[in-house]
PDB file of N, CA, C and O in Angstrom:
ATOM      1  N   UNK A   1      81.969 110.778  92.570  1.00  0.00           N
ATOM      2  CA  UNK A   1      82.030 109.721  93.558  1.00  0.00           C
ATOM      3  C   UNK A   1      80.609 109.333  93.954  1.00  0.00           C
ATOM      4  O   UNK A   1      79.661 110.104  94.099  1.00  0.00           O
ATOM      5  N   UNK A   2      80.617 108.316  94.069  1.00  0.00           N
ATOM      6  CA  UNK A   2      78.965 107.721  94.839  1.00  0.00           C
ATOM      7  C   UNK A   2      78.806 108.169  96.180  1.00  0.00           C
ATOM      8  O   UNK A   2      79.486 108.395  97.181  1.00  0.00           O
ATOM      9  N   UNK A   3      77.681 108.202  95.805  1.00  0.00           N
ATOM     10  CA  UNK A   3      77.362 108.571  97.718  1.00  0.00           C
ATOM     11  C   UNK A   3      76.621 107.230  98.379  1.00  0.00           C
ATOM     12  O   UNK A   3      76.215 106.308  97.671  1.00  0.00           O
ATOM     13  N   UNK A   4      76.474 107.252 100.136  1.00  0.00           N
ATOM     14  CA  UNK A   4      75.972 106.094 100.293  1.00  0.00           C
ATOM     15  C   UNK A   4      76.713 105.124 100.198  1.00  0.00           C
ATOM     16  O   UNK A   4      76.197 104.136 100.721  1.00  0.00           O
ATOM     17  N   UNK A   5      77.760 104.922  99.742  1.00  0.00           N
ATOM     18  CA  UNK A   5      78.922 103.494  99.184  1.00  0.00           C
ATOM     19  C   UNK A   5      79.859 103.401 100.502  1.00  0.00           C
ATOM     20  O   UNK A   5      80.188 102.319 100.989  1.00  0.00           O
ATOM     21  N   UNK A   6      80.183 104.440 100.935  1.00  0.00           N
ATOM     22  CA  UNK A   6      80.783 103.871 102.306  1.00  0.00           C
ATOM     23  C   UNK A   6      80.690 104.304 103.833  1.00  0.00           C
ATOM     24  O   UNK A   6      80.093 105.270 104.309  1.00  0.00           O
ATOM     25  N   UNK A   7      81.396 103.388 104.428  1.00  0.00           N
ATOM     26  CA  UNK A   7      80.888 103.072 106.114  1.00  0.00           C
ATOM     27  C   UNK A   7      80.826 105.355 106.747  1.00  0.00           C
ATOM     28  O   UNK A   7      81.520 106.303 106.380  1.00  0.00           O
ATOM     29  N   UNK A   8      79.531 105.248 107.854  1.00  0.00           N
ATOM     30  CA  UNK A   8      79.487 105.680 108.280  1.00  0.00           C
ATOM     31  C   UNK A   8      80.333 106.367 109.507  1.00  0.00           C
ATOM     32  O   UNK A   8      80.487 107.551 109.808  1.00  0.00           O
ATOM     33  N   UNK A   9      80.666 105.541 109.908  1.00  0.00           N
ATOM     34  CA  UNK A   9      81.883 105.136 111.225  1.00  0.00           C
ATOM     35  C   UNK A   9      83.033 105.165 110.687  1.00  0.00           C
ATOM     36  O   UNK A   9      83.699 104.185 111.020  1.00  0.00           O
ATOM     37  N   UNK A  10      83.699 106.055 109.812  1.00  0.00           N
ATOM     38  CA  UNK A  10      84.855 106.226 109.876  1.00  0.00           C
ATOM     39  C   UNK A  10      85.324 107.381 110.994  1.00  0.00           C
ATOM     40  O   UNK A  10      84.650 108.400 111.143  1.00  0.00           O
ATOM     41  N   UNK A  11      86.753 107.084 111.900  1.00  0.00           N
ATOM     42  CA  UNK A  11      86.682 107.419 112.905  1.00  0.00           C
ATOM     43  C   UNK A  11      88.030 107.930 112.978  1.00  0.00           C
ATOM     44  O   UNK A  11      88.745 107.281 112.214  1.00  0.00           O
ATOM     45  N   UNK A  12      88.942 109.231 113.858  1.00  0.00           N
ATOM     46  CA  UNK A  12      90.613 108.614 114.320  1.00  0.00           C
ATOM     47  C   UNK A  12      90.726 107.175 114.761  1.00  0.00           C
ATOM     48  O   UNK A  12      89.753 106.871 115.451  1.00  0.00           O
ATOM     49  N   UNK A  13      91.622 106.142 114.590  1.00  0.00           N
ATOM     50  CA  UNK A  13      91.626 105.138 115.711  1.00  0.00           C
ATOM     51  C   UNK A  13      93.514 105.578 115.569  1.00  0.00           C
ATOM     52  O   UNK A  13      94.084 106.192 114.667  1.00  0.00           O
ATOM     53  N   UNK A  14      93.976 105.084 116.613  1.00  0.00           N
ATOM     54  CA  UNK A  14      95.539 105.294 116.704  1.00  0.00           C
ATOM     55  C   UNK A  14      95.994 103.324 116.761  1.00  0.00           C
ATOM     56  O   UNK A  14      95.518 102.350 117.344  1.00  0.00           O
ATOM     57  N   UNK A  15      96.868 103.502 116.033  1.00  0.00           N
ATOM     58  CA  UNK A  15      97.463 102.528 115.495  1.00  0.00           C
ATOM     59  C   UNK A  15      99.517 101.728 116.675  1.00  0.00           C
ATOM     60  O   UNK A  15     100.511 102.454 116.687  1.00  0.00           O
ATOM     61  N   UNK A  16      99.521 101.089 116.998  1.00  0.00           N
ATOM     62  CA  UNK A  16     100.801 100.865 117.409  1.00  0.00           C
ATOM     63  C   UNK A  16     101.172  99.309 117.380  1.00  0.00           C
ATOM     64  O   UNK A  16     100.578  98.242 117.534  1.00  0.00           O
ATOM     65  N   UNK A  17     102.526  99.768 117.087  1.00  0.00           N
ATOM     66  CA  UNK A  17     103.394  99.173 116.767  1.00  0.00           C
ATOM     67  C   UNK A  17     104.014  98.561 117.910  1.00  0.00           C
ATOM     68  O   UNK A  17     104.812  99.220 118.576  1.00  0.00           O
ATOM     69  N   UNK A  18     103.686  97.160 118.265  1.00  0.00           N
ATOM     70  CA  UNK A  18     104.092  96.754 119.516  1.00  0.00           C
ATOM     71  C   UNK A  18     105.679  96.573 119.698  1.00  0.00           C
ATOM     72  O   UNK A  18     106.331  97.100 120.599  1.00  0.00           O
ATOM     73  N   UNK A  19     106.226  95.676 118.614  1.00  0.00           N
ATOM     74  CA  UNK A  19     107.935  96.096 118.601  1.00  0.00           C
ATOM     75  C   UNK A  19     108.582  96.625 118.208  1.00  0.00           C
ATOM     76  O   UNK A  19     109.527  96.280 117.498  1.00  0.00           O
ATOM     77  N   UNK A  20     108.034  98.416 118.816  1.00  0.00           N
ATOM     78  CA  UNK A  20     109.015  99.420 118.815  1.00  0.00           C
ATOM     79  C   UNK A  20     108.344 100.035 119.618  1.00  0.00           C
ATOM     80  O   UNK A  20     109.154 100.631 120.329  1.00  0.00           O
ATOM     81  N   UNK A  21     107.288 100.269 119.960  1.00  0.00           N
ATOM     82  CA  UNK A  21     106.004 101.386 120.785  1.00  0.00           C
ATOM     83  C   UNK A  21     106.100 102.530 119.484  1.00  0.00           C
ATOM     84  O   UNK A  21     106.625 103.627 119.675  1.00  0.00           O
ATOM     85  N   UNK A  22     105.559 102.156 118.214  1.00  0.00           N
ATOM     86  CA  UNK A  22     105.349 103.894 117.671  1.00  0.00           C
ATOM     87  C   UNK A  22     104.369 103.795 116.851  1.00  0.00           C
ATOM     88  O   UNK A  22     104.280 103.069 115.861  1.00  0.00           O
ATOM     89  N   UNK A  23     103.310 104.855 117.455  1.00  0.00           N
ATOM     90  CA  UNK A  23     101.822 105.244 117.168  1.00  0.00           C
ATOM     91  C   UNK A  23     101.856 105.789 115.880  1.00  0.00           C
ATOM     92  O   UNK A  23     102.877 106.275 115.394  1.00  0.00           O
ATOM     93  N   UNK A  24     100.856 105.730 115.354  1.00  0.00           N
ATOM     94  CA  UNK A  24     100.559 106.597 114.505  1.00  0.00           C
ATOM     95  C   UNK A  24      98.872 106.837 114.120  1.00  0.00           C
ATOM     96  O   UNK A  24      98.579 106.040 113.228  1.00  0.00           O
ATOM     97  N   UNK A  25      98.097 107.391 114.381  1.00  0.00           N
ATOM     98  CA  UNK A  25      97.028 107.956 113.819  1.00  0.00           C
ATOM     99  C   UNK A  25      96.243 108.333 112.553  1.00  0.00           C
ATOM    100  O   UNK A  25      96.247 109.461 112.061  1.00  0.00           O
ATOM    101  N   UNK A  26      95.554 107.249 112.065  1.00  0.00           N
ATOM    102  CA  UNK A  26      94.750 107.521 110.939  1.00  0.00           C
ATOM    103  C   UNK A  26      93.481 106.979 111.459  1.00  0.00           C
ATOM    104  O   UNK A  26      93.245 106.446 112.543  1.00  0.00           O
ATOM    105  N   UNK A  27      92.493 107.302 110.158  1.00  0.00           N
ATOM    106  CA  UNK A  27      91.019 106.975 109.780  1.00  0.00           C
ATOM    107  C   UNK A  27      90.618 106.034 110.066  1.00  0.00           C
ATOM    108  O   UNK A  27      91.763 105.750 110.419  1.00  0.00           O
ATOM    109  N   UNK A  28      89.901 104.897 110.363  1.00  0.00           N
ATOM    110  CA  UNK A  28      89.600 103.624 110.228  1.00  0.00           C
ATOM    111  C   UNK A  28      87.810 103.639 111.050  1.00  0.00           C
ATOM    112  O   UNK A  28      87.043 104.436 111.590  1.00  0.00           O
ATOM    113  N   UNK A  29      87.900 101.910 110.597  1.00  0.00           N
ATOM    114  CA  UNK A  29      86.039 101.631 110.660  1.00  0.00           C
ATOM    115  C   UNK A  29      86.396 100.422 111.593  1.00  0.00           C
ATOM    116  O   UNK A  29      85.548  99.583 111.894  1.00  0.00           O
ATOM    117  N   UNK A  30      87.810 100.370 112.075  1.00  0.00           N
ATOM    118  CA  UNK A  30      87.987  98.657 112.545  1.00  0.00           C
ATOM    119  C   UNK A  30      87.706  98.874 114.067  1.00  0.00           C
ATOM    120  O   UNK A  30      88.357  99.737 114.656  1.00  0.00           O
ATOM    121  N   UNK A  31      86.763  98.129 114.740  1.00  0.00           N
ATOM    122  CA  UNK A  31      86.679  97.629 116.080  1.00  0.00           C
ATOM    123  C   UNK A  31      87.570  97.894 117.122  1.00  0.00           C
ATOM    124  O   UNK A  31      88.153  96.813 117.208  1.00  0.00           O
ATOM    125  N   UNK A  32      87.933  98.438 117.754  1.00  0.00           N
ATOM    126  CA  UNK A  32      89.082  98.420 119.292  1.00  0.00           C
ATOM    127  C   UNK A  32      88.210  98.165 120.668  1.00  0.00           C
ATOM    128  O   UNK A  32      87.017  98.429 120.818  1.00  0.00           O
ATOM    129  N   UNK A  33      88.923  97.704 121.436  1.00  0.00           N
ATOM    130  CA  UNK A  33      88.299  97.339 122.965  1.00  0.00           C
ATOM    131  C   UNK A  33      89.218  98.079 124.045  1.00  0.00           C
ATOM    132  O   UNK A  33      89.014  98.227 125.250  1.00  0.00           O
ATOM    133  N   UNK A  34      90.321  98.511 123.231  1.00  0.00           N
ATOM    134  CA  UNK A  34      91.381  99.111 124.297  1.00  0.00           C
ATOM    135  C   UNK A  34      91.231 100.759 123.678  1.00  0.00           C
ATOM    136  O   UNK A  34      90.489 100.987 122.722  1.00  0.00           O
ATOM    137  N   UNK A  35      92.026 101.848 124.351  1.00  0.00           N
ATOM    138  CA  UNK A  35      91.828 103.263 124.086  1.00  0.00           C
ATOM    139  C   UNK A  35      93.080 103.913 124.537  1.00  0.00           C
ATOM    140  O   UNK A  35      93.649 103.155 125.323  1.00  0.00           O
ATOM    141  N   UNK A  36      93.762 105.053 124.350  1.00  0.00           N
ATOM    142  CA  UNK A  36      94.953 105.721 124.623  1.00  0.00           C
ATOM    143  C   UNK A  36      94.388 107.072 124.173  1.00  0.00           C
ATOM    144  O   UNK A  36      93.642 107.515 123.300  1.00  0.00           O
ATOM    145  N   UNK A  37      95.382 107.658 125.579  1.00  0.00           N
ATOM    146  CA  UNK A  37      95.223 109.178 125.429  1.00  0.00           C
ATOM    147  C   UNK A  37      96.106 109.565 125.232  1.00  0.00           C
ATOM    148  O   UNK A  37      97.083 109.210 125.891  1.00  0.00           O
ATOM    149  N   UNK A  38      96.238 110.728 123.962  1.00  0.00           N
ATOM    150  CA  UNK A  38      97.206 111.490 123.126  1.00  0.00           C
ATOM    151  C   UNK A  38      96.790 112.900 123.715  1.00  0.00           C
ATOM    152  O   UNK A  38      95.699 112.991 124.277  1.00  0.00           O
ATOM    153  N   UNK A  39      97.272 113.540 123.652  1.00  0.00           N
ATOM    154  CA  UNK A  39      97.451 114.815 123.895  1.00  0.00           C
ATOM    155  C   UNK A  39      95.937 115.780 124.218  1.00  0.00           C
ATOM    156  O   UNK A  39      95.480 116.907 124.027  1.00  0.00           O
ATOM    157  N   UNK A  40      95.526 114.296 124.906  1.00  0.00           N
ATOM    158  CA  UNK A  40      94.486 115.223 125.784  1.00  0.00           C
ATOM    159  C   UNK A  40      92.781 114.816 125.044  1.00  0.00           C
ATOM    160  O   UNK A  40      91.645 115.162 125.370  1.00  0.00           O
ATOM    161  N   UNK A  41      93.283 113.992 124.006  1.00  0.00           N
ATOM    162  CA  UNK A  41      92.040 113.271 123.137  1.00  0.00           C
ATOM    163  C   UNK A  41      92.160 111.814 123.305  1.00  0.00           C
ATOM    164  O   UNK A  41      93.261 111.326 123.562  1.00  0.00           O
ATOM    165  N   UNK A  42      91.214 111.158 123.192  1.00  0.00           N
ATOM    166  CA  UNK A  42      91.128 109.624 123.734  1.00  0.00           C
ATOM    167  C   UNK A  42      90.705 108.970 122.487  1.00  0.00           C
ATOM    168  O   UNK A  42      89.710 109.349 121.868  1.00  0.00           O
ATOM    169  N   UNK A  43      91.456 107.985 122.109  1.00  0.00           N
ATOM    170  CA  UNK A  43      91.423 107.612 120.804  1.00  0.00           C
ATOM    171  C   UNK A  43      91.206 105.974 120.899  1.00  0.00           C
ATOM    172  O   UNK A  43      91.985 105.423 121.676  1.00  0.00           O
ATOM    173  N   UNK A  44      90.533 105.364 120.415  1.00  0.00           N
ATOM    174  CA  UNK A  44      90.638 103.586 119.883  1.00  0.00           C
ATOM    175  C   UNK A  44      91.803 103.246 119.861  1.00  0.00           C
ATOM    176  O   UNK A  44      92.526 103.914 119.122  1.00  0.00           O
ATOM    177  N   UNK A  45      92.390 102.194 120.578  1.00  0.00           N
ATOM    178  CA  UNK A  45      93.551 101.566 120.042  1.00  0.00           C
ATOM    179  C   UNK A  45      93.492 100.301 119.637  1.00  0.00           C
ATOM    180  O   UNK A  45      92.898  99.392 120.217  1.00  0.00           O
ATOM    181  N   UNK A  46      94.445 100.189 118.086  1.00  0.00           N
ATOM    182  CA  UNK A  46      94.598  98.742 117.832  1.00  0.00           C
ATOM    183  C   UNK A  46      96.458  98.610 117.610  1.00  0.00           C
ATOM    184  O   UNK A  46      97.280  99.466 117.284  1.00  0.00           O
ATOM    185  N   UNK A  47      96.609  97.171 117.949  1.00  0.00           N
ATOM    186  CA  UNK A  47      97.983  97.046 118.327  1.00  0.00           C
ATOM    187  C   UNK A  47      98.489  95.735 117.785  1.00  0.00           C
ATOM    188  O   UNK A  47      98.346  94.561 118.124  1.00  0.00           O
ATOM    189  N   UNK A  48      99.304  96.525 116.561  1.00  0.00           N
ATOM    190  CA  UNK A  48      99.999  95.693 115.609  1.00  0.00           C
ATOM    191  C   UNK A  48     101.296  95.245 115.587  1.00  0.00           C
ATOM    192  O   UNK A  48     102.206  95.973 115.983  1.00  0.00           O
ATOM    193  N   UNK A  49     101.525  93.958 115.104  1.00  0.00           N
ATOM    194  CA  UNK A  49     102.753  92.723 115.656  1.00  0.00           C
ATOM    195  C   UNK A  49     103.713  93.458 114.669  1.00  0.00           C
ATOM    196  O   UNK A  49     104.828  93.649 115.157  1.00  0.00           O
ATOM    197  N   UNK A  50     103.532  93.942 113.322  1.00  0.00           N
ATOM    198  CA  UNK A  50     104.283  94.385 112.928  1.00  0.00           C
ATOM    199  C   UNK A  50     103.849  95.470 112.158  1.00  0.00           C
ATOM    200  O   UNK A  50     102.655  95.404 111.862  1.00  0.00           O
ATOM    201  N   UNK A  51     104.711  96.860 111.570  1.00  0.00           N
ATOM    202  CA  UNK A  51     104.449  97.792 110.442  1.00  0.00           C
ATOM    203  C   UNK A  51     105.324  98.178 109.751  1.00  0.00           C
ATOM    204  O   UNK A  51     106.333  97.473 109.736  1.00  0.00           O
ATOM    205  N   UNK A  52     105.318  99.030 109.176  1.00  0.00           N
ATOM    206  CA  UNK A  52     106.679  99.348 108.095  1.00  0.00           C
ATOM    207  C   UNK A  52     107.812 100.285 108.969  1.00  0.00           C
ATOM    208  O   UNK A  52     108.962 100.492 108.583  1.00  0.00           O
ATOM    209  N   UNK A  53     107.201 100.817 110.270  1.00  0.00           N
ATOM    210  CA  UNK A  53     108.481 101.064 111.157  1.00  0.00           C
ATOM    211  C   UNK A  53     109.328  99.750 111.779  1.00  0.00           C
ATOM    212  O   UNK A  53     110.210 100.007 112.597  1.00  0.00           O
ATOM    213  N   UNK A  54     109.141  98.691 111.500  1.00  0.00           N
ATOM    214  CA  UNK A  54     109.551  97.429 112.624  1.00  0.00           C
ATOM    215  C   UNK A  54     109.694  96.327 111.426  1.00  0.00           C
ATOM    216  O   UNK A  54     110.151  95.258 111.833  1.00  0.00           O
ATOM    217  N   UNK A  55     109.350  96.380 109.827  1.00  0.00           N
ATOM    218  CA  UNK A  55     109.559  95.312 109.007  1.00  0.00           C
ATOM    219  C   UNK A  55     110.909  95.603 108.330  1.00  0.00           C
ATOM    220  O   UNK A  55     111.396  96.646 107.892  1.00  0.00           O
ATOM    221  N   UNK A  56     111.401  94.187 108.396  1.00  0.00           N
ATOM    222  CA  UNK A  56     112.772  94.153 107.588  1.00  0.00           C
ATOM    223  C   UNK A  56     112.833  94.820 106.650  1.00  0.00           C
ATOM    224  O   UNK A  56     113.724  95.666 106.571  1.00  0.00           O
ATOM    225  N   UNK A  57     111.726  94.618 105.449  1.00  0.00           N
ATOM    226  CA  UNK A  57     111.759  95.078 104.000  1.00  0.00           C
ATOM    227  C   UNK A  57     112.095  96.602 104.446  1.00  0.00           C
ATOM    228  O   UNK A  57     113.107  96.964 103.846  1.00  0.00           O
ATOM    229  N   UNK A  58     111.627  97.532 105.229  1.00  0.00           N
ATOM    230  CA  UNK A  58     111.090  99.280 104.734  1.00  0.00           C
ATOM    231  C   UNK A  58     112.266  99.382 105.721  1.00  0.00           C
ATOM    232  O   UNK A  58     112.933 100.300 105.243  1.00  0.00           O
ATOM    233  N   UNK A  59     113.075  98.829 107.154  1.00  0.00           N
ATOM    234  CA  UNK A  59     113.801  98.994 107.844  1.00  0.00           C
ATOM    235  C   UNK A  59     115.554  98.891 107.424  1.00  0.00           C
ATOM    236  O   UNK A  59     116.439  99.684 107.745  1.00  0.00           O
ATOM    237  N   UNK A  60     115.634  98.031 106.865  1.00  0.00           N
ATOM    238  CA  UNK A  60     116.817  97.494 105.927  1.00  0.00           C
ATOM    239  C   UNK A  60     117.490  96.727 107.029  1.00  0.00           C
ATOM    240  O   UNK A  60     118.253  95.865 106.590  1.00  0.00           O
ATOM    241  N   UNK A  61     117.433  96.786 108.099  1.00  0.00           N
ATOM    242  CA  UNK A  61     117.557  95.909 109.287  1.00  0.00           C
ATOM    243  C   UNK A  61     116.855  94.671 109.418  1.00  0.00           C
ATOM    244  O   UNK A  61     115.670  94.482 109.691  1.00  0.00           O
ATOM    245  N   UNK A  62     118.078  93.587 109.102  1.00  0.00           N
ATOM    246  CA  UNK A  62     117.431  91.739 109.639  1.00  0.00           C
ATOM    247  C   UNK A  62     117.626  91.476 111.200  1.00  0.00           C
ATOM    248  O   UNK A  62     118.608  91.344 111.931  1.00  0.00           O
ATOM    249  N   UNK A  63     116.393  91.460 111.359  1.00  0.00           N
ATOM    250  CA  UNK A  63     116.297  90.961 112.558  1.00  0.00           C
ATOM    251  C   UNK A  63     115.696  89.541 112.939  1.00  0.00           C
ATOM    252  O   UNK A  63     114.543  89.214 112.655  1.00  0.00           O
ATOM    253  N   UNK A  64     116.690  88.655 113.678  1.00  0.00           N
ATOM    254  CA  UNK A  64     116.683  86.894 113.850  1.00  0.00           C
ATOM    255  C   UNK A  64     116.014  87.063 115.055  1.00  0.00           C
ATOM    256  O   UNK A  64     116.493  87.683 116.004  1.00  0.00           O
ATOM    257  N   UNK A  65     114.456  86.307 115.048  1.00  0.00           N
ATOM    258  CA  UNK A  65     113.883  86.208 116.552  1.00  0.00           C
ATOM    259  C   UNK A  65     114.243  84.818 116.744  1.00  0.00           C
ATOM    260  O   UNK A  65     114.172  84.220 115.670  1.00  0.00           O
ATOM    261  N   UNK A  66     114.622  84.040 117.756  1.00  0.00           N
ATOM    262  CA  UNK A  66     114.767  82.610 117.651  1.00  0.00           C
ATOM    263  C   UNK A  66     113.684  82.730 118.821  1.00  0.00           C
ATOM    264  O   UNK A  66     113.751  83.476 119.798  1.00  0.00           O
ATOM    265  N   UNK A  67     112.315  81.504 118.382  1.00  0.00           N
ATOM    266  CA  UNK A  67     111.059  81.068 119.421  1.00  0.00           C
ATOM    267  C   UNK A  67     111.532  79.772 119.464  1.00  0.00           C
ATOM    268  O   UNK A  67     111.807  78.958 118.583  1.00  0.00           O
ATOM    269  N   UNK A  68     111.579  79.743 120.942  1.00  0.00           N
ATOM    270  CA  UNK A  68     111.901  78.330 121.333  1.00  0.00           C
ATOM    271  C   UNK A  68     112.474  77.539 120.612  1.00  0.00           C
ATOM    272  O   UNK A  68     112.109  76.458 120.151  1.00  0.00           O
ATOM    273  N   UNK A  69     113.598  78.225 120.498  1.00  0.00           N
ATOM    274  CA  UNK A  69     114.722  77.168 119.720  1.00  0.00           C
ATOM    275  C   UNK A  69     114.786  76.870 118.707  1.00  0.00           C
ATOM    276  O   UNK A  69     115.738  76.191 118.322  1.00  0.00           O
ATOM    277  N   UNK A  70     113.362  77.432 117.523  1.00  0.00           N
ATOM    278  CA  UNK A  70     113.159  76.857 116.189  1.00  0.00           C
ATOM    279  C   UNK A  70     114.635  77.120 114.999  1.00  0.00           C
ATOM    280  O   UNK A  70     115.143  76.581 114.015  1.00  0.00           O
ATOM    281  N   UNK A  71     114.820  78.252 115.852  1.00  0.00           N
ATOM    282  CA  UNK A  71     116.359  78.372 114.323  1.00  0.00           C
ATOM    283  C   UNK A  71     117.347  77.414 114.703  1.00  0.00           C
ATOM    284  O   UNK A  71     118.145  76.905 113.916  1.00  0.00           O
ATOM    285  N   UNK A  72     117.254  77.095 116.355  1.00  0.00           N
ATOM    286  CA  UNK A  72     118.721  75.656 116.370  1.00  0.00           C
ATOM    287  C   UNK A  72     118.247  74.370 116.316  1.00  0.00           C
ATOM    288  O   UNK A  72     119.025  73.416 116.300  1.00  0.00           O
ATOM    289  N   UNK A  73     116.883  74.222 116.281  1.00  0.00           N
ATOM    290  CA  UNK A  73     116.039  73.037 115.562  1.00  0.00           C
ATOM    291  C   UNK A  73     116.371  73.064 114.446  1.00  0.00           C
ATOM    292  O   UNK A  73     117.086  72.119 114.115  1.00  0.00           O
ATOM    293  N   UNK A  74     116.000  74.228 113.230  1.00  0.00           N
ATOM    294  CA  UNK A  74     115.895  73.916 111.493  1.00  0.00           C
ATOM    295  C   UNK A  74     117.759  73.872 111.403  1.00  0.00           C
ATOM    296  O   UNK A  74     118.374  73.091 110.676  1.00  0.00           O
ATOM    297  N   UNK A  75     118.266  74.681 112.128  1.00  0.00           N
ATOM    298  CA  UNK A  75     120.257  74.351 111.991  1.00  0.00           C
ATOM    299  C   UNK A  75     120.499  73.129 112.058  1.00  0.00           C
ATOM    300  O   UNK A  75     121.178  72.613 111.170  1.00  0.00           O
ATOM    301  N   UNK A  76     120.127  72.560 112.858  1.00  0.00           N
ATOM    302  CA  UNK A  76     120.573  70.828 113.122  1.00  0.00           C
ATOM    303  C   UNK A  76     120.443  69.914 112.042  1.00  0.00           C
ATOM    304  O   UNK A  76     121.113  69.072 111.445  1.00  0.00           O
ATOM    305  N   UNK A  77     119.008  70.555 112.030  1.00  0.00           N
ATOM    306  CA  UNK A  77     118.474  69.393 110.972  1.00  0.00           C
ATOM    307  C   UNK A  77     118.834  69.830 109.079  1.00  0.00           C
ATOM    308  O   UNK A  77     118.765  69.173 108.040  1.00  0.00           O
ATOM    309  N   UNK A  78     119.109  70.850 109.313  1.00  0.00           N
ATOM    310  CA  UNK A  78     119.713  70.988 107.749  1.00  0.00           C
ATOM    311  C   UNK A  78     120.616  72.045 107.664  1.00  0.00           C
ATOM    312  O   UNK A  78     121.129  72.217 106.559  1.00  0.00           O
ATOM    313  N   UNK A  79     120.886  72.688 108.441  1.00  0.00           N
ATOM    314  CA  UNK A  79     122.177  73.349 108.722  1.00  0.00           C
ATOM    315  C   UNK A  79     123.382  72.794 107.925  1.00  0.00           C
ATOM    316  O   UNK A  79     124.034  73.489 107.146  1.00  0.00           O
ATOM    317  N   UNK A  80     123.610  71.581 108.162  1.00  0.00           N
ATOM    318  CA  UNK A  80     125.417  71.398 107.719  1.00  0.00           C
ATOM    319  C   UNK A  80     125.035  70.342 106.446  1.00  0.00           C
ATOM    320  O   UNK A  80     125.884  69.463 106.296  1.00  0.00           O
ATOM    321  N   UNK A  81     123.950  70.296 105.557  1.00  0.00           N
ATOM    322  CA  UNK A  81     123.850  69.902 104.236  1.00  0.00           C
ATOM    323  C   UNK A  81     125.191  69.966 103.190  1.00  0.00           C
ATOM    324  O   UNK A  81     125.724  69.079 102.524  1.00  0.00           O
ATOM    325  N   UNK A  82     125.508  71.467 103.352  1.00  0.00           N
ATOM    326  CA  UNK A  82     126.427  71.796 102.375  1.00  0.00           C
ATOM    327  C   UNK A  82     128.169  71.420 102.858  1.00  0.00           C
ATOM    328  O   UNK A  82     129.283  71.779 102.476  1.00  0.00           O
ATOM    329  N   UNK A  83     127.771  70.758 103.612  1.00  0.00           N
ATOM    330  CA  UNK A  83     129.295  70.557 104.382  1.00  0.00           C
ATOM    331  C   UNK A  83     129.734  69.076 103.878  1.00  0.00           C
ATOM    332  O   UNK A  83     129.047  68.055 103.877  1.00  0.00           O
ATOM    333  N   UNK A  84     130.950  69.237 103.489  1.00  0.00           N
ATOM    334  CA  UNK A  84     131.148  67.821 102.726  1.00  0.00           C
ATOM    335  C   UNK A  84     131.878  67.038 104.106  1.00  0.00           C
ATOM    336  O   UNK A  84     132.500  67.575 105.023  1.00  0.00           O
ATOM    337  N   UNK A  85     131.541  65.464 103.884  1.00  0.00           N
ATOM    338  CA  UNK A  85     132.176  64.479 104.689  1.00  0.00           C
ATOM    339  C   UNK A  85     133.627  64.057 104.751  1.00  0.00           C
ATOM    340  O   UNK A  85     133.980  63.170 105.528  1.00  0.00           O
TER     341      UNK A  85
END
């Protein structure tokens, strides 16, 4: 392996999963401004919209968010295509 080739600042940072609350803890070099205390150690936090605890694909669970109405917006407007007259 080369030496010298990578970042100095590899660090714990703790990782979460905002829709579900579940942490998990690895390595990283990425930036945090926020911090959480685990079991008595104070760690970087960065806080992610989604991960493979909370994604459809790895969950097998579909989950429909409707934002402001966009799924009974795109229904209206092409929803009943397949519906004969």
């Amino acid at each position: 392996m080369k030496k010298e080739i990578h970042p100095k600042n590899y660090r714990p940072v703790v990782f979460k999963d905002i829709s579900n609350d579940e942490i998990f803890i690895s390595r990283s070099t990425i930036n945090a401004k926020e911090t959480i205390e685990i079991d008595g150690v104070t760690y970087p936090l960065v806080k992610l919209e989604i991960t493979s605890s909370s994604h459809p694909f790895y969950t097998g669970k579909q989950k429909l968010v409707d934002t402001a109405g966009r799924v009974d917006k795109f229904m209206s407007r092409y929803g009943n295509r397949n519906k004969k007259k």
